[in-house]
VOGU-3710 file (C-alpha; in Angstrom, 3 decimals, decimal comma):
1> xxxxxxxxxx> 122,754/108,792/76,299  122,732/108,579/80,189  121,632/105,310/81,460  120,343/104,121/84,499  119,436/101,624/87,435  118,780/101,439/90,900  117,464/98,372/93,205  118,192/97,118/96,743  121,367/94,850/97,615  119,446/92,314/98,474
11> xxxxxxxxxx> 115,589/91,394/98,664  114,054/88,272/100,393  110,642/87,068/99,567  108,129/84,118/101,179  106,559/83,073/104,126  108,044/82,698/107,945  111,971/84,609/106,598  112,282/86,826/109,375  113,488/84,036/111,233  116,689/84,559/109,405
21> xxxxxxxxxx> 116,876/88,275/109,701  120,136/88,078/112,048  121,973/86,788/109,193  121,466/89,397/106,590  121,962/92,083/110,055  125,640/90,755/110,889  126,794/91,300/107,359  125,558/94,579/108,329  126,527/95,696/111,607  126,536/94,548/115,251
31> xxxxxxxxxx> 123,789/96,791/116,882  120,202/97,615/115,040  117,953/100,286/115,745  114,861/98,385/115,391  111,931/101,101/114,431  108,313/100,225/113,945  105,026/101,399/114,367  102,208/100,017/117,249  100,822/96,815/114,617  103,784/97,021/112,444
41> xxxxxxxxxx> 106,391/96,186/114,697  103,809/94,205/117,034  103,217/91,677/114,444  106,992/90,816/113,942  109,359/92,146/116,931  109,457/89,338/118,735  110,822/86,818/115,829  113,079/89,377/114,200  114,427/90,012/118,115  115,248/86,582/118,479
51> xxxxxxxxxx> 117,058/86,191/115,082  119,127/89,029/115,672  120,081/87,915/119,602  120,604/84,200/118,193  122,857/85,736/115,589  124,734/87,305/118,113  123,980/90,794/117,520  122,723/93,579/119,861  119,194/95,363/119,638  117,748/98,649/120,882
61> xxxxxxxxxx> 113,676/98,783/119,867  111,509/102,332/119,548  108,038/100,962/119,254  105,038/103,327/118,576  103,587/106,097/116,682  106,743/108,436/116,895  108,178/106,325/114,489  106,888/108,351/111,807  107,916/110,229/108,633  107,898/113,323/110,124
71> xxxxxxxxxx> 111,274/115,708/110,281  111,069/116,167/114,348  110,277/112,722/115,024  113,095/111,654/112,538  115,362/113,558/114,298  114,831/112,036/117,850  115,490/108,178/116,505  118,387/109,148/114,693  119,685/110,538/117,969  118,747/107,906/120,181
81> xxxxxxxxxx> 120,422/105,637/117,446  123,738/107,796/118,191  123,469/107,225/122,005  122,750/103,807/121,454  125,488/102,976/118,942  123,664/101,293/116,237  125,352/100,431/113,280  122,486/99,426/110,986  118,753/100,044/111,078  115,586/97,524/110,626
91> xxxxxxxxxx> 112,306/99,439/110,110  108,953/97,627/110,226  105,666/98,736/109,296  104,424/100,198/106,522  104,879/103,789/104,200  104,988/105,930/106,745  107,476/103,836/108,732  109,636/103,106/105,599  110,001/106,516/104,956  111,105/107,251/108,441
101> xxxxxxxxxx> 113,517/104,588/108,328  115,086/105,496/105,405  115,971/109,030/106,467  116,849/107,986/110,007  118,911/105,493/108,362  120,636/108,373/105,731  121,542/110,251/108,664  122,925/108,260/111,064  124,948/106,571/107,519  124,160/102,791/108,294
111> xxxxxxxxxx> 122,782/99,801/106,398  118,658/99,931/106,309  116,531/96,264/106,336  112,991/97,369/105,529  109,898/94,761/106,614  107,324/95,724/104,803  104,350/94,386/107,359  101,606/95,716/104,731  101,461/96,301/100,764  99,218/98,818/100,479
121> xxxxxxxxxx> 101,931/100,886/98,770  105,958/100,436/97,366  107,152/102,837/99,787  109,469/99,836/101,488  112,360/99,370/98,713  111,817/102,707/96,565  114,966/105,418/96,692  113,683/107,900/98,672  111,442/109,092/101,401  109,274/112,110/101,600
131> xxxxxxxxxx> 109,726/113,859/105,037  106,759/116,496/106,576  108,245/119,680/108,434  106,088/122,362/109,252  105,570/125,426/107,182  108,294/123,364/104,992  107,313/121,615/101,490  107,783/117,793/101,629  111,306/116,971/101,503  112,395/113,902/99,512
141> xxxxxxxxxx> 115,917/112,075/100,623  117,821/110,151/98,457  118,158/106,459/100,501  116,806/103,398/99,983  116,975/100,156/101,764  120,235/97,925/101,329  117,989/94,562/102,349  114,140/93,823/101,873  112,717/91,112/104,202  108,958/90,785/102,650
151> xxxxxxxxxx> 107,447/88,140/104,938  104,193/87,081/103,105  102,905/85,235/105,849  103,036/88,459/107,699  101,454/90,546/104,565  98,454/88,459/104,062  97,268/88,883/107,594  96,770/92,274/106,802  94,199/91,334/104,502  92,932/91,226/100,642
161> xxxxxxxxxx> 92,386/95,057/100,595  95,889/96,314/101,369  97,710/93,502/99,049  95,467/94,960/96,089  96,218/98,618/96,807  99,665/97,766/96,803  98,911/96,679/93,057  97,268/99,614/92,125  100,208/101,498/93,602  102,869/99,947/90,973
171> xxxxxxxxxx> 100,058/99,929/87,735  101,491/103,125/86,958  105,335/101,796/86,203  103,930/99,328/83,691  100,849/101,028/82,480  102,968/104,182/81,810  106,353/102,699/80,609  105,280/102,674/76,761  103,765/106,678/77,303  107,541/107,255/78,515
181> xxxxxxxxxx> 109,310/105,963/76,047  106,747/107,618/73,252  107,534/110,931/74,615  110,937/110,314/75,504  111,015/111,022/78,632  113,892/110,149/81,081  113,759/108,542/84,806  111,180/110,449/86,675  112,710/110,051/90,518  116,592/110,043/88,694
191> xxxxxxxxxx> 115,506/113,386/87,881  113,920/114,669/90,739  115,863/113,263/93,383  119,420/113,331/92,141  118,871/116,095/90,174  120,495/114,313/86,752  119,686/115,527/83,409  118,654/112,855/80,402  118,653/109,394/82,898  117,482/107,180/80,774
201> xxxxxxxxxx> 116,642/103,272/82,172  118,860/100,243/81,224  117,978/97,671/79,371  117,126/95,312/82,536  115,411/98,936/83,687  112,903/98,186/81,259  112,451/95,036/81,140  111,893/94,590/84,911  109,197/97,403/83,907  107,236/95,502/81,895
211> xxxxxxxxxx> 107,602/92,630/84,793  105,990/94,766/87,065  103,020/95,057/85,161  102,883/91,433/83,771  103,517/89,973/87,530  100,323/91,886/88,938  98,051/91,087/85,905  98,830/87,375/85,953  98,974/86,681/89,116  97,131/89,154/91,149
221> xxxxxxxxxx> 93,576/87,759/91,146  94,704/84,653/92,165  96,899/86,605/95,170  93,900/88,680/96,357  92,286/85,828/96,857  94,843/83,590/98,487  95,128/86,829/100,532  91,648/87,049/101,619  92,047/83,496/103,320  95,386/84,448/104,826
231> xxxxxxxxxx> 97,364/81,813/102,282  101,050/83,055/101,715  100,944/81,266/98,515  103,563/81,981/95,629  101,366/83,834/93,795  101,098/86,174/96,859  104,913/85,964/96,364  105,203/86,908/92,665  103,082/89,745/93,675  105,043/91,266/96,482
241> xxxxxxxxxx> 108,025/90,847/94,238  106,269/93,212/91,192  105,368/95,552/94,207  108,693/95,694/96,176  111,087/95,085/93,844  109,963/95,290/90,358  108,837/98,615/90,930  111,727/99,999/93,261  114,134/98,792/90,492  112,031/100,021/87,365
251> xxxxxxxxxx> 110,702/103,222/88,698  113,442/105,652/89,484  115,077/104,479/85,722  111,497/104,310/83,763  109,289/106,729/85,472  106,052/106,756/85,344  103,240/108,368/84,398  102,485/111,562/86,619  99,215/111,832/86,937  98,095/109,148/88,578
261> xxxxxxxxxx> 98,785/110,350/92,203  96,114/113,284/91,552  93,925/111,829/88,715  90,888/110,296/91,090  88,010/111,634/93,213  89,143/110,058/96,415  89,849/114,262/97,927  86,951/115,265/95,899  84,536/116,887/99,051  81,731/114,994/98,373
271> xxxxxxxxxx> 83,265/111,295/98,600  81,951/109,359/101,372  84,653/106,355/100,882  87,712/105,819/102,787  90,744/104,803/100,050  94,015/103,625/100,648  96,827/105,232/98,406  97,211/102,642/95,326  93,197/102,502/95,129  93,312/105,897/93,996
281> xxxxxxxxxx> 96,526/105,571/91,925  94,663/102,605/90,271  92,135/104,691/89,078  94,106/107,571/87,828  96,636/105,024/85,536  93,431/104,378/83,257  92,644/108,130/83,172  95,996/108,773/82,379  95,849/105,725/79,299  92,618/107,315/78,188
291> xxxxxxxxxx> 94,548/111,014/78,168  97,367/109,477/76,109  95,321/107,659/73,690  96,171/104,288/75,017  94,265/100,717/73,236  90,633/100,273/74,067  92,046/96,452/74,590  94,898/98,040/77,141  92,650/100,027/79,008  89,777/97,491/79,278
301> xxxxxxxxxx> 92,187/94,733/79,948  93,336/97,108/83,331  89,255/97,906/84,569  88,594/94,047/83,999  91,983/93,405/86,236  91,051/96,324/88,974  87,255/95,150/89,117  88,765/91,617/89,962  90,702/93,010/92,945  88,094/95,653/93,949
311> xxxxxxxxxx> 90,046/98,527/92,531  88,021/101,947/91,644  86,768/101,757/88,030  84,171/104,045/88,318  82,730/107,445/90,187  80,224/104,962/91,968  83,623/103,461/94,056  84,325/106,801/95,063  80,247/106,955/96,156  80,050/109,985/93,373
321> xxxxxxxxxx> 77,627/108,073/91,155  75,405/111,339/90,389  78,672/113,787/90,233  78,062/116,019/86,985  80,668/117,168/84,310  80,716/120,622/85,510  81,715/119,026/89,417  84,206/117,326/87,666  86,186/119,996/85,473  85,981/122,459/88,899
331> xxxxxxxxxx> 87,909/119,778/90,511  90,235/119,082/87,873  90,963/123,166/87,834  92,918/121,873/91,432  95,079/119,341/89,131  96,048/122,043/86,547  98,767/125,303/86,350  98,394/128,536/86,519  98,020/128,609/82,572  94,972/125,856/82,851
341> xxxxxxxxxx> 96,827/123,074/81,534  98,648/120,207/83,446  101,710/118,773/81,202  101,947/115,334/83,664  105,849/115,889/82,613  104,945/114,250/79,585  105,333/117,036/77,268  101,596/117,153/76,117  99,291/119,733/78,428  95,764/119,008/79,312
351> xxxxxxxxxx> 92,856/121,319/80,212  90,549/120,470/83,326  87,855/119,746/81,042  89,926/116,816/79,164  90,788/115,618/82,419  87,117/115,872/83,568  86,158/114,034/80,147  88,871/111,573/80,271  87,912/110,038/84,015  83,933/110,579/82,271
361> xxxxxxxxxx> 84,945/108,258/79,745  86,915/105,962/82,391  83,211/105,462/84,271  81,644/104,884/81,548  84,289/102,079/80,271  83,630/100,225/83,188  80,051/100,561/83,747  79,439/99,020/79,955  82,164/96,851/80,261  79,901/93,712/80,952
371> xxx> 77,682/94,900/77,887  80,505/94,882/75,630  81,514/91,365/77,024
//
């Protein structure tokens, strides 16, 4: 059997680090292409600047909302980063800017330091990046980042909201690492990015799994709300660890469950709320556990955790209190194949009505939940 793991060189986690940024960039290179978008790279340019000057090193900055994940736009940096020289690339910001810098990076063939400046998502340290062309399907490059700066001081400024979505985002790799070992199944982004066959995860693969999961539920009350008051406490810390590199190092070997990026009601027409990413991810990991016949204790022990954080339990936090069954299954037809099932690569299929009963029974979970307490 084909083992495997993955995980940045290096990653750096607490508050006020980018101070030292020059010293992880000249065991890199001598020049950076320093990428960022308008607040990502606003909130830390002119400390991570500094660092790299003091350390000796030169620095050539594209600032603004070309910096973008986006197959033109990708294109111009990594020429500008051939005129200029650089031999190693910093990108700040967050998804969409990590994604950019990892395929600017992959084609120029440099080092890549990632500061993630928001956790809304573990886009910073995973192994690839998912690039938008027109009239093209979404491309995904194999790269990911050799260093990972995760200032929390930086992070919490963002706020509460964006620290919890980035737990909801990484749910899935814990939630979903028992489902992939019951069916078998080998490393989801192994798979689909390298194109192996049977990459299964390591030992440490698996066990840094089950960290993810176990770092978030412990401590991520307590880092929401340290987060809300702007406190880059350790719990804040231990969180941003389970997001950035928990996940990045689990996830390609383990996999996840599939679903969850479609299992919600946040592109239903009729929702009136504005979600970030790992808000909707967080809802479709328990209607994924409730598909897969997960514990009742498992799946209420993940709404009491999201309702802590203000993660979607029910059709009321996607403002769809009144939405019927029959609403429901015609969306899920959108989730399904062309035979009416949806497999999740999990080798069990699904109708649209079980996926319409299974987020039914999700809402109703959570809205009883204090009852049953």
């Amino acid at each position: 059997m084909k083992r495997t793991i993955v995980g940045p060189w290096r990653f750096v986690v607490g508050p006020d680090i980018l101070a030292e940024i020059g010293l992880h960039g000249r065991c890199l290179g001598t020049k950076a292409l320093l990428m960022g978008g308008v607040r990502g790279l606003g909130a830390v340019k002119d400390t991570i600047t500094a660092s790299l000057r003091d350390a000796g090193l030169g620095v050539h900055v594209e600032h603004g909302g070309h910096v973008d994940k986006v197959k033109a736009r990708v294109d111009q940096l990594v020429a500008t980063g051939r005129e200029q020289e650089v031999d190693f690339a910093i990108a700040c910001g967050g998804g969409r800017v990590m994604d950019c810098g990892k395929a600017v990076a992959r084609e120029l063939g440099v080092p890549l330091i990632v500061v993630p400046t928001v956790a809304a998502t573990n886009a910073a340290a995973t192994i690839s990046s998912g690039i938008e062309e027109d009239d093209v399907p979404r491309r995904h490059w194999y790269r990911g980042p050799d260093v990972v700066m995760c200032d929390t001081r930086v992070i919490v400024q963002a706020g509460a909201r964006w620290l919890a979505s980035g737990m909801g985002d990484v749910l899935p790799f814990g939630a979903g690492l028992p489902l992939a070992r019951q069916f078998g199944r080998p490393g989801g982004a192994e798979s689909g990015t390298l194109g192996l066959n049977d990459a299964f995860p390591t030992v440490a693969a698996e066990r840094i799994g089950h960290l993810t999961y176990e770092l978030v539920l412990n401590h991520g009350k307590r880092a929401y709300d340290a987060a809300g008051l702007g406190l880059p406490t350790d719990e804040v810390n231990k969180v941003c660890e389970a997001i950035y590199y928990c996940s990045a190092v689990a996830g390609p070997a383990c996999g996840l469950v599939g679903g969850d990026h479609s299992l919600h009601l946040a592109n239903h027409p009729r929702c009136d709320r504005e979600l970030i990413h790992g808000e909707w991810v967080a809802f479709g990991t328990l209607v994924n556990l409730i598909l897969f016949g997960s514990s009742t204790e498992e799946i209420d022990e993940l709404i009491d955790f999201n309702r802590s954080v203000n993660l979607p339990t029910s059709f009321d936090d996607f403002g769809l209190a009144d939405i019927t069954f029959e609403e429901l299954t015609e969306h899920a037809e959108g989730l399904v194949g062309a035979d009416g099932t949806a497999s999740f690569g999990l080798n069990q299929s699904f109708t649209a009505a079980e996926i319409a009963g299974a987020m039914v029974e999700v809402d109703q979970l959570a809205r009883s939940r204090d009852e049953r307490d």
